[in-house]
C-alpha positions as CSV (number, residue, x, y, z in Angstrom):
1,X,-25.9,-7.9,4.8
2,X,-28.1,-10.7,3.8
3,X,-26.6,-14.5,3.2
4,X,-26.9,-14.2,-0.4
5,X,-24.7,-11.3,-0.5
6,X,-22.1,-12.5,1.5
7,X,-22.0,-15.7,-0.9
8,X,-21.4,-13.6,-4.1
9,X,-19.1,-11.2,-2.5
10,X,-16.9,-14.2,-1.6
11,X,-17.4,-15.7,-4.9
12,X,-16.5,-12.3,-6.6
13,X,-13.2,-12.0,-4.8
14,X,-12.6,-15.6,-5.2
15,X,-12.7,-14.7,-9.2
16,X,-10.6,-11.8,-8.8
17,X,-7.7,-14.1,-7.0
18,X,-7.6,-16.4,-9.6
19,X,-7.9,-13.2,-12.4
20,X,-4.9,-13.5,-14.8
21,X,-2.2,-10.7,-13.4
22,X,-2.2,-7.9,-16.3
23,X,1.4,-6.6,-17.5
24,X,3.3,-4.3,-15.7
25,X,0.4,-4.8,-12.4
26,X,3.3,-6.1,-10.4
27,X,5.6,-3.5,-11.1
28,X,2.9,-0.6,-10.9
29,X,2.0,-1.8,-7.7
30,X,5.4,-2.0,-6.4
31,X,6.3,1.0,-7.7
32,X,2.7,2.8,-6.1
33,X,3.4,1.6,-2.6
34,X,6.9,2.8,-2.8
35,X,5.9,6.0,-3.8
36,X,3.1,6.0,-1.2
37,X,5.7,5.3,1.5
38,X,8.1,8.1,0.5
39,X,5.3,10.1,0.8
40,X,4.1,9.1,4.5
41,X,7.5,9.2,5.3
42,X,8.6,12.5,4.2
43,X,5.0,14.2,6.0
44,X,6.3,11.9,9.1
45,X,9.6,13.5,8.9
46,X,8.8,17.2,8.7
47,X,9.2,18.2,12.3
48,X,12.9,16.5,11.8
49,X,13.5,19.1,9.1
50,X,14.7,16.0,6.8
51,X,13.1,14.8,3.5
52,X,12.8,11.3,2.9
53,X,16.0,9.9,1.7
54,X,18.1,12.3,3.8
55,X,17.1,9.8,6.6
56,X,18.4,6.9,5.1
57,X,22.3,8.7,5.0
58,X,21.8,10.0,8.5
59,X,21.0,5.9,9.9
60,X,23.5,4.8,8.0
61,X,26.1,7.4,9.3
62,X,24.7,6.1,13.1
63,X,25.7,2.4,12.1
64,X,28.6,3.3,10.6
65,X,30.1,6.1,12.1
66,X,32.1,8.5,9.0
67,X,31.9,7.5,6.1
68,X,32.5,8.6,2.4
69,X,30.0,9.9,0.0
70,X,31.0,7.2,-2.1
71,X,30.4,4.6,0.5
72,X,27.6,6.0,1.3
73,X,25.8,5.9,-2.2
74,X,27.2,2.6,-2.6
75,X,25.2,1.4,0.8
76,X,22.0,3.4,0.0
77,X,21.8,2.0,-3.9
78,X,22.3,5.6,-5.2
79,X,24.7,7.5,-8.1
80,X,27.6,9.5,-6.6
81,X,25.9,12.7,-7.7
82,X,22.8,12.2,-6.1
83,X,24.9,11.4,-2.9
84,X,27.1,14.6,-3.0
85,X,23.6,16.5,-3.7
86,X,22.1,15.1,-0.5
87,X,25.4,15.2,1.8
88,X,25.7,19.3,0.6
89,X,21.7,19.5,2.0
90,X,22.8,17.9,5.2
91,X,25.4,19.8,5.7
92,X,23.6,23.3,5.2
93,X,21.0,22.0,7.5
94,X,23.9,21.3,10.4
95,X,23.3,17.5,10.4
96,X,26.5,16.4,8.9
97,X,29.9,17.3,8.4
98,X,33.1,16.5,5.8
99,X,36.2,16.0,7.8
100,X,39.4,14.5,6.4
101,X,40.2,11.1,6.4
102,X,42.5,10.4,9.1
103,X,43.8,7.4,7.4
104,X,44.0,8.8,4.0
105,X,44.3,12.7,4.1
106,X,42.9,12.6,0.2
107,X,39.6,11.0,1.0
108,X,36.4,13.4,2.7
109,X,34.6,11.5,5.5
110,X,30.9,12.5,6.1
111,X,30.0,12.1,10.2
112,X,27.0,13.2,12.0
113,X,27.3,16.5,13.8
114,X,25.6,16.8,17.4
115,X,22.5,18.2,15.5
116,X,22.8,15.4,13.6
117,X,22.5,13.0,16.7
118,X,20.1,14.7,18.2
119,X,17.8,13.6,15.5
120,X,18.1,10.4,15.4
121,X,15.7,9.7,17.9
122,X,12.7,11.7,15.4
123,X,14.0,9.8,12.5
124,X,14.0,6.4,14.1
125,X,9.7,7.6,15.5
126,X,9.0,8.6,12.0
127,X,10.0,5.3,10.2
128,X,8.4,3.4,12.7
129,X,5.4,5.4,12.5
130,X,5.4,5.3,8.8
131,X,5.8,1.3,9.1
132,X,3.2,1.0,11.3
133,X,0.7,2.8,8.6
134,X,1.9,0.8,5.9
135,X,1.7,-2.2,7.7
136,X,-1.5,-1.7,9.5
137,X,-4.4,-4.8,9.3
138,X,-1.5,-7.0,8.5
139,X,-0.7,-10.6,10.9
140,X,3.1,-11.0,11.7
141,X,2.9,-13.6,9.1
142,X,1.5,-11.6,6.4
143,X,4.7,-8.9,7.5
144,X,7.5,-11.9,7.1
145,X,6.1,-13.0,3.8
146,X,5.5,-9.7,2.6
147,X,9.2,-9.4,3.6
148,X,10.4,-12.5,2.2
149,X,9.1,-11.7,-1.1
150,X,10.3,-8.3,-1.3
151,X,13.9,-9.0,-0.6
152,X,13.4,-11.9,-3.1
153,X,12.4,-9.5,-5.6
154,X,15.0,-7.5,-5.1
155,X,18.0,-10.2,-5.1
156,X,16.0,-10.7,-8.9
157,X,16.5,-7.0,-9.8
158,X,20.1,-6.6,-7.9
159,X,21.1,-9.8,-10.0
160,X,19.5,-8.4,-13.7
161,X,21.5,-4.7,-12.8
162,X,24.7,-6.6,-11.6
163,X,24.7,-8.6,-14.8
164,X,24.1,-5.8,-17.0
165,X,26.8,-3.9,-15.5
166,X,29.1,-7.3,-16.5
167,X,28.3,-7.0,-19.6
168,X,28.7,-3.5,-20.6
169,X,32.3,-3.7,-18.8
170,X,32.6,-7.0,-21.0
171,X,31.8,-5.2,-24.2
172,X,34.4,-2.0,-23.3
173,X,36.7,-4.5,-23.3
C-alpha cells in the first residue's frame, strides 16, 4: 500500500472516532456481542451436553455447593420460572439433583450430582475457550478497560432496575 493510502486510511478512521455515536449504537452493540458470545459458547459447550446458561447454574452450584432455585436465580440475574425450567433440564440430563433442605425440611436444595462434577472440567475449557475468541487481538489493558467499563455499565443498569423495583413497591403501597 502506497504512502498516500495509508495517510487517508488513517485520516478516514480518525473521522470515524470522532463520528457522533447514533442512538441505540451502544446498546446494539452490546446487545450483538452478547448474543455472539452465547452463541460461541453454546457451539463450545456441545460436547458437555449443556447449553449456554445451564453452565452458569452448574459453576455456581461448584462455588456454592446446594443451593435453592431461588438462590440460584437470584445469583444468576434470572426469574424464578426461568430457574425451575433450567434446574428440571439439569436434572433430566443427570447433572443436578433436588434434595431436601437439611436445615429447613420445606425448602429444595439443587447440588451437583457426580455427572454433574465430572463436567466441570469441559465447562470451565469451554468458557475459557470462548473468552479467548472473544478476546482475541486484544492487550491486557484493552481486557481491564473493557472490563472496567462493562461492570460500570452494569452497576448503571442494576441501579435503574433496583430503583424501578422501589418505586413500583412504593406505589403498591
Amino acid at each position: 500500500m502506497g504512502k498516500k493510502k495509508k495517510e487517508e486510511k488513517k485520516e478516514k478512521a480518525k473521522k470515524k472516532e470522532h463520528a457522533p455515536i447514533r442512538p441505540t449504537e451502544v446498546s446494539g452493540a452490546i446487545v450483538q456481542t452478547a448474543r455472539s458470545i452465547r452463541t460461541v459458547l453454546s457451539r463450545n459447550l456441545l460436547s458437555s451436553g449443556l447449553y449456554a446458561g445451564q453452565d452458569g447454574v452448574m459453576l455456581a452450584l461448584a462455588d456454592n455447593g446446594g443451593m435453592t432455585a431461588g438462590a440460584l436465580a437470584a445469583r444468576l440475574g434470572v426469574k424464578a420460572p426461568t430457574m425451575t425450567r433450567t434446574i428440571g433440564r439439569l436434572e433430566a440430563q443427570g447433572f443436578v439433583e433436588r434434595k431436601p433442605d437439611t436445615v429447613d425440611g420445606r425448602l429444595t436444595v439443587v447440588e451437583l450430582t457426580q455427572a454433574g462434577r465430572a463436567t466441570l472440567d469441559l465447562i470451565t475449557q469451554a468458557c475459557n475457550l470462548s473468552e479467548h475468541q472473544a478476546l482475541d487481538g486484544l492487550s491486557d489493558k484493552e481486557v481491564r478497560t473493557l472490563l472496567k467499563l462493562l461492570r460500570a455499565v452494569d452497576g448503571n443498569l442494576r441501579g435503574v432496575v433496583r430503583e424501578a423495583g422501589e418505586k413500583a413497591v412504593a406505589e403498591e403501597i
